[in-house]
N, C-alpha and C positions, 0 to 999 in steps of 0.2 A: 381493282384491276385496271380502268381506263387510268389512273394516275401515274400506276408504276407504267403503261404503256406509253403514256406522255412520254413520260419522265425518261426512259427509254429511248424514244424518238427525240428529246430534246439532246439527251447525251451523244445520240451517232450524230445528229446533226451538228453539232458543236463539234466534236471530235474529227467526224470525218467529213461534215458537208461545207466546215466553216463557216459557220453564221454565228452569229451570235444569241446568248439566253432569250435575247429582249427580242428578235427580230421572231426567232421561234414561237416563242409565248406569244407577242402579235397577233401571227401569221393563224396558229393553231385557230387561236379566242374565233379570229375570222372567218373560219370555215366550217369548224366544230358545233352542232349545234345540238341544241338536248334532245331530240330525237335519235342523235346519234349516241347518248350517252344509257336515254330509257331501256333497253333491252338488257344492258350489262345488268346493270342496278334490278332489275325487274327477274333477270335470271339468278343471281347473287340470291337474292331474298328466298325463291323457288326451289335451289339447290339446296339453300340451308335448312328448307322447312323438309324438305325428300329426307335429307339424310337424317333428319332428327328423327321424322317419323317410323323410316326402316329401321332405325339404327337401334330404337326403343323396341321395336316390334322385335325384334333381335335378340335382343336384352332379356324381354320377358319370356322367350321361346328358349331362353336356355336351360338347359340341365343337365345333370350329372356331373358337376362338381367341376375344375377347373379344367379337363378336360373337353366337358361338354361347352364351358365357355369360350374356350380357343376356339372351337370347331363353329360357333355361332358367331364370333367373333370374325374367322373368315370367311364364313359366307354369309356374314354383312356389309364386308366391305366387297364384296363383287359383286352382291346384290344393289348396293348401292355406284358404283362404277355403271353398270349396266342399264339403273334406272336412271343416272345422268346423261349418260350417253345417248340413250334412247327418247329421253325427254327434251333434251337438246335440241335432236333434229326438231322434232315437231315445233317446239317454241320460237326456234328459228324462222320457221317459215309462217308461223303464225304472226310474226313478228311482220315478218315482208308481206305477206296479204295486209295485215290492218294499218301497218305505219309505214310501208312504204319500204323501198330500199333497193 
């Protein structure tokens, strides 16, 4: 996610701020620091391990046949939206108590 966000911010800036690849890429290396990179990375890993572990518990709570799969189906995926969302704030702000921000 911080790549394509770069990546992003280096195309409007090329596009609309006129600068150039090189001056971008500089400028970012220069200000960007892995502190600012930690939370992404750290939340990325967090979400993935949430939704494998709902999404499983989901899985095995299904029953009655394809029917009953759809219906676990969709209230795994809001169950999982919800405990993103929810997890979020908190790790957000745990993020700025311990590392700053």
């Amino acid at each position: 996610a911080e790549r394509i966000g770069m990546c992003g911010g280096m195309l409007m800036g090329v596009t609309q701020g006129g600068i150039s690849p090189h001056l971008y890429i500089d400028i970012t290396f220069q200000f960007v620091q892995m502190s600012d990179l930690v939370p992404g990375l750290l939340k990325a890993v967090f979400f993935g391990l949430l939704v494998g572990v709902v999404s499983t518990h989901g899985g095995f709570r299904a029953s009655g046949g394809t029917t009953g799969v759809g219906l676990a189906t969709t209230r795994t995926v809001v169950v999982n939206f919800l405990m993103i969302f929810i997890s979020d704030v908190f790790l957000t702000q745990a993020f700025i108590l311990f590392l700053g921000g």
